[in-house]
Residue frames as qw, qx, qy, qz and C-alpha x, y, z in Angstrom:
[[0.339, -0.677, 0.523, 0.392, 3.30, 11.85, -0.98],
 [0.483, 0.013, 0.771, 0.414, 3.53, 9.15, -3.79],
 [0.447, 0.802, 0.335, -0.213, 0.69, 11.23, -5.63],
 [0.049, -0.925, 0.136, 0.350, 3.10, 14.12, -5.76],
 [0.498, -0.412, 0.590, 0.484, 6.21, 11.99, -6.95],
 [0.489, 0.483, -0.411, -0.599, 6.90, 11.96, -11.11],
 [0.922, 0.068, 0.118, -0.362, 5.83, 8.61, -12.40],
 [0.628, 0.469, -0.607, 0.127, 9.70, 7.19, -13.09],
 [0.013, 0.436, -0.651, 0.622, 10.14, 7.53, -9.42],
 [0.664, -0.067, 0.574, -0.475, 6.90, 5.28, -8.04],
 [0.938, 0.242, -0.202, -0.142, 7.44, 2.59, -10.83],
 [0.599, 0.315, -0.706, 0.207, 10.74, 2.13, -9.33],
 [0.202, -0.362, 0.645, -0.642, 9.88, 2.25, -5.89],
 [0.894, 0.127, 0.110, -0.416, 6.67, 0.01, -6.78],
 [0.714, 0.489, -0.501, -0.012, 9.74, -2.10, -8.70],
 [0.038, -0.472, 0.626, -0.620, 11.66, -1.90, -5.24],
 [0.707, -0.155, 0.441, -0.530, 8.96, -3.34, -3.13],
 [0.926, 0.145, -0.027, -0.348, 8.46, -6.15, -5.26],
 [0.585, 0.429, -0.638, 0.259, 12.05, -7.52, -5.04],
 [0.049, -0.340, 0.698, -0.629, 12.23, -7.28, -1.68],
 [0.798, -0.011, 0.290, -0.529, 8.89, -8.86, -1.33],
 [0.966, 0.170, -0.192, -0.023, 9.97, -11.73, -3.60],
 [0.343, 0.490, -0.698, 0.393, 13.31, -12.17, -1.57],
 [0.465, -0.306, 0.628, -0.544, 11.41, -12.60, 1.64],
 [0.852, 0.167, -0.067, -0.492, 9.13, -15.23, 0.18],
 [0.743, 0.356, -0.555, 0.111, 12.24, -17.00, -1.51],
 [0.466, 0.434, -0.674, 0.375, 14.10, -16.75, 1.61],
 [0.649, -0.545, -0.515, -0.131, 11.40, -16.65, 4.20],
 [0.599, -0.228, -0.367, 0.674, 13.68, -14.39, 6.29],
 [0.147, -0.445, -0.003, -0.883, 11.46, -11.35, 6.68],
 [0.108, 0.108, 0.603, -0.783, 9.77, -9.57, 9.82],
 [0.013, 0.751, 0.648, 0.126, 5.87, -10.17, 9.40],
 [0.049, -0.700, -0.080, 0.708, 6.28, -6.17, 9.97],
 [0.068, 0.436, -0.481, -0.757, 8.55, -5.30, 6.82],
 [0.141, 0.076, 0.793, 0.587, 6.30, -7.34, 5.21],
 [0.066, 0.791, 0.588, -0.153, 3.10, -5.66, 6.13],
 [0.073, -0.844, 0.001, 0.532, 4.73, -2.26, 5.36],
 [0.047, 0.337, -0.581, -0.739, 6.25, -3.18, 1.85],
 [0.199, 0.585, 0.769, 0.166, 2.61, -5.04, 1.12],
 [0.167, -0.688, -0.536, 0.460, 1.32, -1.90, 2.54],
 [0.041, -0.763, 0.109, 0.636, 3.24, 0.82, 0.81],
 [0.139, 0.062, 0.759, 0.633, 3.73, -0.79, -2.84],
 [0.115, 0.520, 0.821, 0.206, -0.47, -0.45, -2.51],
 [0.024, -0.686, -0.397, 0.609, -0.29, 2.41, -1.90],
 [0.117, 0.476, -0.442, -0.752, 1.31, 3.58, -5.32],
 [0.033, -0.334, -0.807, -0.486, -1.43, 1.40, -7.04],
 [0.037, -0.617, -0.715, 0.328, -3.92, 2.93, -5.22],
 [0.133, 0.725, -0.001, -0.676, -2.86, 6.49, -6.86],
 [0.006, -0.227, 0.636, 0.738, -2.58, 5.11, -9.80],
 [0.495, 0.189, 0.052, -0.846, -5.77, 3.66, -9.51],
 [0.621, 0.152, -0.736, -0.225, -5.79, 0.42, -9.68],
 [0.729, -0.291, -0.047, -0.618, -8.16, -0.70, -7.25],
 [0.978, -0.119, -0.116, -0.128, -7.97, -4.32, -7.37],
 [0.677, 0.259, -0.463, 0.509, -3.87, -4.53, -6.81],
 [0.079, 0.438, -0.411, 0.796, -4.05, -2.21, -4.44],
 [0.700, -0.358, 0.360, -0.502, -6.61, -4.00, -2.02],
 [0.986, 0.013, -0.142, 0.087, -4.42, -7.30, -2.75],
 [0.330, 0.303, -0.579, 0.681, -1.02, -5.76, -1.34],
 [0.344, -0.484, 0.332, -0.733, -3.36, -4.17, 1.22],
 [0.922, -0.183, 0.007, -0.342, -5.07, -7.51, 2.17],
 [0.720, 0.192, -0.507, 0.434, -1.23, -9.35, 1.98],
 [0.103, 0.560, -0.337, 0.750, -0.26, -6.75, 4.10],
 [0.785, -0.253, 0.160, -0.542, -3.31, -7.81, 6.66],
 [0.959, 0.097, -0.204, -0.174, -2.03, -11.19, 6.25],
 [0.558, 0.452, -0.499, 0.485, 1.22, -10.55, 7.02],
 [0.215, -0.098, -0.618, 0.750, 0.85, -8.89, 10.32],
 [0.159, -0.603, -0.699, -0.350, -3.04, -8.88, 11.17],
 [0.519, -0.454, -0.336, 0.642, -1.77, -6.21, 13.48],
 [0.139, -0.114, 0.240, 0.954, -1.25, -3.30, 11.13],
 [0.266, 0.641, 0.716, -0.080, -4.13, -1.57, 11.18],
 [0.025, 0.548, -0.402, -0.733, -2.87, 1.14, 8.42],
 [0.057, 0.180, -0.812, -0.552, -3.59, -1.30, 6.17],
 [0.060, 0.586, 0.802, -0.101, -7.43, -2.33, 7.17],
 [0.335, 0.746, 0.519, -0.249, -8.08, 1.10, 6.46],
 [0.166, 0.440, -0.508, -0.721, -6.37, 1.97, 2.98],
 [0.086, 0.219, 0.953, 0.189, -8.45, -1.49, 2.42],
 [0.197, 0.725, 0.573, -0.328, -11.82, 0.40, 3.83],
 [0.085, -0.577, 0.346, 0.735, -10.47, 3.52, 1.78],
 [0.188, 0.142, -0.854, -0.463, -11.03, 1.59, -1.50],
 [0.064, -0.406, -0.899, 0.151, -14.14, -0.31, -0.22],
 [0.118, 0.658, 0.531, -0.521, -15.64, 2.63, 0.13],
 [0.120, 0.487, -0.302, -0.811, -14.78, 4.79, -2.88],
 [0.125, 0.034, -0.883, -0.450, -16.19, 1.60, -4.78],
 [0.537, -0.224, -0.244, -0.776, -19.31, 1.82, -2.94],
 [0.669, -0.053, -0.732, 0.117, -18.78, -1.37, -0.48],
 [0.227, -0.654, 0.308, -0.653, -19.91, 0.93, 2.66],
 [0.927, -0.351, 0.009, -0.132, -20.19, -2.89, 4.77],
 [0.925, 0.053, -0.075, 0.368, -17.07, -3.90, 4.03],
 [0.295, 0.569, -0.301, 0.706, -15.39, -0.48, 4.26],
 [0.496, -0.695, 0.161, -0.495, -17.21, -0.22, 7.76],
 [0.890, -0.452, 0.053, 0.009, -15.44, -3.34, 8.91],
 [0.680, 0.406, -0.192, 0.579, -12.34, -2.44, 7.74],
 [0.134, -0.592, 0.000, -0.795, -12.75, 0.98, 9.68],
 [0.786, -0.556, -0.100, -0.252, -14.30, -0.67, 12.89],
 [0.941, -0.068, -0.171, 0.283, -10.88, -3.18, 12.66],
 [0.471, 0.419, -0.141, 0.763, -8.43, -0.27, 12.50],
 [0.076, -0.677, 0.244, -0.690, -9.73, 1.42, 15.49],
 [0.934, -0.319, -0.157, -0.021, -10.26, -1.65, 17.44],
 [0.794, 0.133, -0.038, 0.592, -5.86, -1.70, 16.89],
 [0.173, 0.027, 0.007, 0.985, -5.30, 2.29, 17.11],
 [0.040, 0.695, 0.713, -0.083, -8.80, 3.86, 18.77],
 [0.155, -0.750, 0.113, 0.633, -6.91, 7.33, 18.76],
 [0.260, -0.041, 0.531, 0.806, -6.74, 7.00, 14.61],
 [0.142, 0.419, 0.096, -0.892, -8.50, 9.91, 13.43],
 [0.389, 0.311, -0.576, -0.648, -8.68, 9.28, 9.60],
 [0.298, -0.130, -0.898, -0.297, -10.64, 6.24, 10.45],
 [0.041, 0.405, 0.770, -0.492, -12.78, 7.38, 12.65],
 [0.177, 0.422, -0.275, -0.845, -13.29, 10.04, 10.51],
 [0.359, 0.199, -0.650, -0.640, -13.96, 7.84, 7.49],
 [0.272, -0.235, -0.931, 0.058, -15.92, 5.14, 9.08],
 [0.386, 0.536, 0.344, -0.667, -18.80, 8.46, 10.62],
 [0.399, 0.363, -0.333, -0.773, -18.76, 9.72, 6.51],
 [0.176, 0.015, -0.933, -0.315, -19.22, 5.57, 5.54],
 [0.003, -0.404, -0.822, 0.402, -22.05, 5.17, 8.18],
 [0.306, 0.624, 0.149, -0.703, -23.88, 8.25, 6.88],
 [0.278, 0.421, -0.617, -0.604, -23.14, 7.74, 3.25],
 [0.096, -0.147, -0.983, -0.053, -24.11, 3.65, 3.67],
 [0.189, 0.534, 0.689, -0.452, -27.81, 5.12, 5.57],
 [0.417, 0.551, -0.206, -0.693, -28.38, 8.21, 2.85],
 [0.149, 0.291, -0.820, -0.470, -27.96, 5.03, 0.24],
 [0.035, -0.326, -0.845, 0.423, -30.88, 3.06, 2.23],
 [0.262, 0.550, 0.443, -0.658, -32.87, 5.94, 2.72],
 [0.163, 0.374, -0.528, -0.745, -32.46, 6.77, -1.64],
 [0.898, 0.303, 0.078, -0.311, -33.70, 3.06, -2.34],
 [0.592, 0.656, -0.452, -0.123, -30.80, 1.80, -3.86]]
């Protein structure tokens, strides 16, 4: 969805999140939820922009916030893998279906890591 959106519209929604994230902080009067879901979804529009490293620090806040949300352990693996981190994506992946065993996309992505992490092994590398 945020891929799709024109780029005026996810700098303010990316702008959005961050107020509201620095209001809870200030005022300490947020749900550990809303704050796993605006960690959760602000990384997500760094993640399409590509920016890696912000976007597995909302995702890891997001984990911090509510260690519950396991959306967010695997947009972390998500990123772990594309970067080549096929251990760390696989526990990211493992953690999210531990929380939600019925989520697809990580079961999904946590077979391709396991194969992809053994073909790397088997290469030398």
């Amino acid at each position: 969805m945020w891929s799709t959106l024109p780029p005026v519209f996810t700098r303010k929604a990316e702008e959005l999140y961050t107020k509201f994230l620095a209001s809870c902080w200030k005022t300490r009067n947020c749900d550990a939820s809303d704050l796993a879901t605006a960690h959760n979804n602000r990384g997500q529009i760094k993640y399409f922009r590509v920016d890696f490293r912000e976007a597995m620090e909302d995702y890891t806040s997001a984990i911090e916030a509510n260690c519950q949300f396991e959306v967010s352990f695997y947009n972390r693996g998500l990123i772990h893998y594309r970067l080549g981190f096929f251990q760390d994506a696989e526990m990211d992946f493992k953690r999210a279906l531990e929380l939600n065993p019925n989520f697809e996309d990580a079961k999904v992505s946590l077979q391709q890591t396991l194969f992809d992490q053994e073909h790397k092994i088997n290469r030398g590398y």
